[in-house]
N, C-alpha and C positions, 0 to 999 in steps of 0.2 A: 476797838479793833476796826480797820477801815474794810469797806462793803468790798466785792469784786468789780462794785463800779466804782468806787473810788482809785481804785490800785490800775482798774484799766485808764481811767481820765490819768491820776497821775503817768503813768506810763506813756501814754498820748502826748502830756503835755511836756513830757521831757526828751519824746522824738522832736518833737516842734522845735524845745529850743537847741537840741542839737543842731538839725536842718538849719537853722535862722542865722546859725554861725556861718555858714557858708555864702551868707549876704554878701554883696560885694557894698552894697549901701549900706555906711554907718547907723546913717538916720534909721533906717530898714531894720538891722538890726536892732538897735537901742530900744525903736518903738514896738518890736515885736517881742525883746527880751522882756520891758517893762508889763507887758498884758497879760503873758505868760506867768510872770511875780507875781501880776495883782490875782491872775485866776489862781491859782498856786495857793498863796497865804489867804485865801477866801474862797474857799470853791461851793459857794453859793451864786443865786444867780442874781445878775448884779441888774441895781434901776435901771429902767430904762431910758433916762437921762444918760447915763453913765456908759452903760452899753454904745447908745449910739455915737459919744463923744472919741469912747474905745476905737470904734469903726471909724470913725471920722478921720482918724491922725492915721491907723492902719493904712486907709484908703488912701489917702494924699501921700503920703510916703510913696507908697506902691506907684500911684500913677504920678507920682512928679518926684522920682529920684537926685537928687541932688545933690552938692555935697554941702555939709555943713557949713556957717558962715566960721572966719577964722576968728578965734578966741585973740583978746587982747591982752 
C-alpha cells in the first residue's frame, strides 16, 4: 500500500504534468513530461549524475525556448 507521502508526491506530480500541458514550448513540454515519467516509474532518488543532467535539459529548455528543428 503506498505511504501518504507517496500519494501526496504522486498527486504533486500529476498537477505538474497537468500544468506542463499548458506549455506553449514543445520542447518544454516534452522535457518536463519525460522527468515527471522518469520520477513517476522510479520515485527514488535519482544519482546525482542523473539529477543534474535532469536539471540541465529542464533549465536550457526554459531559458532558450525554441522551437524544435523540423523533422525530415
Amino acid at each position: 500500500m503506498n505511504s501518504p507521502e507517496s500519494r501526496a508526491d504522486e498527486a504533486i506530480l500529476s498537477e505538474i504534468r497537468e500544468l506542463s500541458r499548458g506549455l506553449s514550448d514543445e520542447r518544454a513540454r516534452a522535457a518536463v513530461g519525460s522527468v515527471i515519467d522518469l520520477v513517476a516509474l522510479n520515485p527514488q532518488p535519482l544519482p546525482p549524475k542523473v539529477a543534474e543532467a535532469l536539471r540541465s535539459v529542464v533549465d536550457a529548455v526554459s531559458l532558450h525556448p525554441q522551437p524544435e528543428p523540423a523533422g525530415e
